[in-house]
C-alpha positions as CSV (number, residue, x, y, z in Angstrom):
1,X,0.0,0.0,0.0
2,X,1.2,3.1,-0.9
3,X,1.6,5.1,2.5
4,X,1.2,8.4,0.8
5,X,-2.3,7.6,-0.4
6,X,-5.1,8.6,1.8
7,X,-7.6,5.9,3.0
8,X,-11.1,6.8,2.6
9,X,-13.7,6.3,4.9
10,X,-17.3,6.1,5.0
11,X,-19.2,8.7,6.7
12,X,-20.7,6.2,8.7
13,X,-17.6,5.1,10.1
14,X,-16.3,8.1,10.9
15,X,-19.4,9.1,12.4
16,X,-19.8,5.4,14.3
17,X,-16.4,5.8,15.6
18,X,-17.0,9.6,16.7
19,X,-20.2,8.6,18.9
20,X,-18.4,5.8,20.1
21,X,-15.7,7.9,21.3
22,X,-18.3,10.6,23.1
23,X,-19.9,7.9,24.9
24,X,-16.9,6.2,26.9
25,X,-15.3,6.2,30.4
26,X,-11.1,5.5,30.4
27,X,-11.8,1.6,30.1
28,X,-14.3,1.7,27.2
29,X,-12.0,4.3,25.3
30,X,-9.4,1.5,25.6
31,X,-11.7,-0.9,25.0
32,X,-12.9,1.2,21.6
33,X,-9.0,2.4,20.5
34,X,-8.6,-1.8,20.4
35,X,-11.6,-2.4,18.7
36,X,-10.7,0.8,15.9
37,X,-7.1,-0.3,15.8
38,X,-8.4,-3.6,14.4
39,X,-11.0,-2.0,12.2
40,X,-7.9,0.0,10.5
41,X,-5.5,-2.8,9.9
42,X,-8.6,-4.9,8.3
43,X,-9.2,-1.6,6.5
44,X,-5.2,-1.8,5.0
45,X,-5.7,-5.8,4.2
46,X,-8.9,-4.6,2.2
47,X,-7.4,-2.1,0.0
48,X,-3.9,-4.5,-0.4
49,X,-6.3,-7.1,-1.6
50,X,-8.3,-4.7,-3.8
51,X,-4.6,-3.2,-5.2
52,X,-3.5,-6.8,-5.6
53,X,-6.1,-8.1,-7.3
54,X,-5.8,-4.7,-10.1
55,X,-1.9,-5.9,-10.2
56,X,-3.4,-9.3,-11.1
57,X,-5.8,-8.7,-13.2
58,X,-3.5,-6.2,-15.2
59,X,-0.9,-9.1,-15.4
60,X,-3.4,-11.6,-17.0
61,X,-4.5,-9.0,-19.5
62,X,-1.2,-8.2,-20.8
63,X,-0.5,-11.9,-20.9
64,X,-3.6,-12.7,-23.1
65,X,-2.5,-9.6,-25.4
66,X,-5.8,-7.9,-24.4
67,X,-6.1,-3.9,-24.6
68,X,-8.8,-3.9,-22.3
């Protein structure tokens, strides 16, 4: 992944992740920076699949000579 790129989020994450945050005490924030930490590294496996799978697909076009 290209660490220059910005990831994109929905509005309804950021805005899940914003009334999370409002409603915690110290534990649940930990509790809910765990949870988002997890919900960002799947977010980085999703787009490495998704640039992957372009590389791939790119790949197998050039290798069946089509200009698609």
């Amino acid at each position: 992944m290209d660490m220059g790129e910005i990831v994109k989020w929905t509005k309804a994450e950021v805005n899940h992740i914003k009334v999370s945050l409002g409603r915690c005490d110290a534990q649940q924030l930990a509790n809910e920076l765990g949870r988002a930490k997890e919900n960002v590294e799947r977010k980085i496996r999703e787009i490495e699949i998704k640039e992957r799978l372009a590389r791939l697909s790119t790949f197998v076009k050039k290798e069946n000579g089509s200009s698609d």
